[in-house]
C-alpha positions, 0 to 999 in steps of 0.5 A: 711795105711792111707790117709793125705787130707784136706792141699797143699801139697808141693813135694820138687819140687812144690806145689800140691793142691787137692791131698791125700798123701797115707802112708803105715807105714814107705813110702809114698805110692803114691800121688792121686788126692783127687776126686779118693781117695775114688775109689782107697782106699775105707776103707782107714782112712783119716786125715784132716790137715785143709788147712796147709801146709804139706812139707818134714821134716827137715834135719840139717847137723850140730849139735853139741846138743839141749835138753841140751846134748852136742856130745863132752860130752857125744857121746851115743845112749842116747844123739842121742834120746834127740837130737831126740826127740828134734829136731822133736819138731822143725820139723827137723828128720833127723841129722849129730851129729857134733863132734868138735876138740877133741883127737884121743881117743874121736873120736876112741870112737865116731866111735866106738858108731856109729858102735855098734848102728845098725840103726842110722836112727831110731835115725835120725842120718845120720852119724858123722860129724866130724868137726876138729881138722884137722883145721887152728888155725887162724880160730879156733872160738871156738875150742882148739887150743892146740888140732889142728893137721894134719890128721894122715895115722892111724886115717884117715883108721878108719875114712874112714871106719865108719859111718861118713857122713862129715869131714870138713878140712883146705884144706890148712893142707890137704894131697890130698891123705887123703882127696882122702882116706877120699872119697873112704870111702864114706864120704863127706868131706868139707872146714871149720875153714880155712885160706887157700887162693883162690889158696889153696882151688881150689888146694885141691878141685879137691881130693873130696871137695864137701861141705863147713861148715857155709859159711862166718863163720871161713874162710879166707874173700873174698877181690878184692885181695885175694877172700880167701876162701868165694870166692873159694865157691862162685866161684866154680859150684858144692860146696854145704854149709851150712849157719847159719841164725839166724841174728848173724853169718851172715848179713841177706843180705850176705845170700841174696848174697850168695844165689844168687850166690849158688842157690840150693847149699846153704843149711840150718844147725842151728849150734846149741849146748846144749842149742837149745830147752832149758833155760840153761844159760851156758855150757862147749864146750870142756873145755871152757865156753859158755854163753847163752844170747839174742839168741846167745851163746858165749865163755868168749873170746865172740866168738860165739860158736854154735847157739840156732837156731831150723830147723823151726826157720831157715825156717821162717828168711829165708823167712822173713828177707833174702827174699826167697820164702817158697818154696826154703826156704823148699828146702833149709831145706830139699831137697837141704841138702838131696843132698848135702849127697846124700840121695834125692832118699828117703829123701827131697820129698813128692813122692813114696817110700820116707820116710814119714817124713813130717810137717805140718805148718800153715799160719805163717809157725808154725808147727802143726804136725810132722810125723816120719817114717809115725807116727804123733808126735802131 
């Protein structure tokens, strides 16, 4: 057991000064007021995080790799620890490995990876995110066309019951009794690559759509005649969306819109791929080839093709290019995608009996430390 002092301290809720966070080994164990730590813990070890800023770790619900490994190459208890170690690098402990479109036997085989693993936390997997191939081929960005398809009454049983945390789905090519299915089995499942109409949306949603994938990107535009499906998610009161804030994928000012709209129901995810935390130049993404050049990653037909964005990078464009407060820009990196798979009764907060899984960041919002299940990693 020991003590965090010597930093403010950000709950997920607000900010605290004066306060010592007490860590017993995984949990946090409570929060005192630094002038009763000493009578209340005695012989306790402190660590000084020097005025900086400690605030609950990041959590990405869409990655399809970094550290040079890629899900849909090589889906393994070894590229879960890469990503890992990669992400923590970048503050981010806890992620959905996203599996884009790809035959019914590569996923069979990524559920059955997910089930021989027993504790996929301690690999700071949340579950799969399977994201297609039951998509629109008019939105397909980077995905194959050839391998898009309907959801079968034979893949969707196994789905349903694996450790899969988001499906995302063209709700226009949706049965409502699969996406029914799909909720039942305790998976989120979310709109995205969709041509779907305004009406077609909010037709499928009442089944159990209660996320959106990369808003604006691989969705039917909104229009003052057609909202489509940007504006079936800006319209709705309980859809919650991940947005890609690297200054490519979206205007900084149409995640301003969006967040005015969506307040705590837009959350961070990065999007990124193999090349995230690395130099790598270029790379296979499920047959085609992808260039890593000026920040961006693209396929030969220029599509964008995932993101080299890190969690803490995300943070900081959050805050100084769209305009959010560092307070809701931490929210939306941790506490509001805690929610959106609902695992903010022990991840997203500083507060007792949470996980202890922080960071620390400096004024320039740069991290000097990190801390995994209560172990620093600096």
């Amino acid at each position: 057991m020991y003590a965090l002092v010597g930093g403010r301290v950000f709950t997920g809720e607000k900010t605290v000064f004066n306060r010592a966070i007490i860590i017993d080994e995984k949990k946090i164990k409570e929060i005192v007021k630094t002038e009763d730590l000493d009578t209340l813990y005695p012989n306790i070890e402190k660590k000084d995080i020097g005025g900086n800023l400690i605030a609950p770790a990041f959590i990405d619900l869409q990655l399809n790799g970094c550290g040079g490994v890629l899900v849909n190459d090589n889906l393994s208890a070894e590229t879960f620890k890469i990503m890992n170690e990669t992400n923590i690098k970048y503050g981010c402990t806890l992620y959905t490995p996203t599996l884009i479109t790809c035959e019914d036997e590569k996923i069979e085989s990524a559920l059955q990876v997910m089930e021989d693993i027993e504790d996929i936390e301690s690999l700071g997997v949340l579950g799969l995110h399977i994201e297609g191939p039951y998509i629109s081929a008019d939105k397909k960005g980077t995905h194959r066309e050839d391998l898009i398809r309907v959801l079968s009454d034979k893949i969707i049983k196994k789905i349903s019951k694996s450790k899969t945390t988001i499906l995302t789905l063209a709700p226009e090519n949706a049965k409502a009794e699969h996406i029914k299915t799909l909720v039942n089995g305790g998976i989120n499942v979310a709109l995205g690559h969709t041509n779907g109409t305004y009406e077609e949306v909010i037709e499928k949603k009442p089944y159990g759509i209660t996320l959106a994938t990369h808003l604006y990107n691989a969705m039917s535009s909104f229009t003052h005649r057609e909202p489509g499906a940007i504006g079936a998610v800006l319209d709705s009161e309980d859809i919650r969306t991940g947005i890609i804030v690297d200054g490519f994928h979206c205007h900084y000012a149409s995640i301003r819109i969006a967040k005015k709209l969506l307040g705590e129901r837009l959350y961070l995810v990065t999007d990124a791929a193999s090349p995230a935390g690395t130099d790598m130049p270029e790379f296979m993404f499920e047959g085609k080839r992808c260039f890593h050049k000026d920040g961006q990653l693209r396929n030969e037909e220029g599509n964008l093709a995932g993101s080299v964005l890190t969690m803490d990078q995300g943070v900081r464009n959050l805050v100084e290019h769209v305009g959010v407060s560092l307070e809701e820009a931490l929210r939306m990196a941790s506490l509001y995608p805690a929610k959106a798979v609902k695992i903010d009764d022990r991840y997203g907060r500083i507060a007792e009996g949470y996980t202890a899984d922080l960071v620390i960041l400096d004024e320039k919002l740069e991290l000097t430390d990190v801390i995994v299940k209560g172990k620093s990693r600096r």
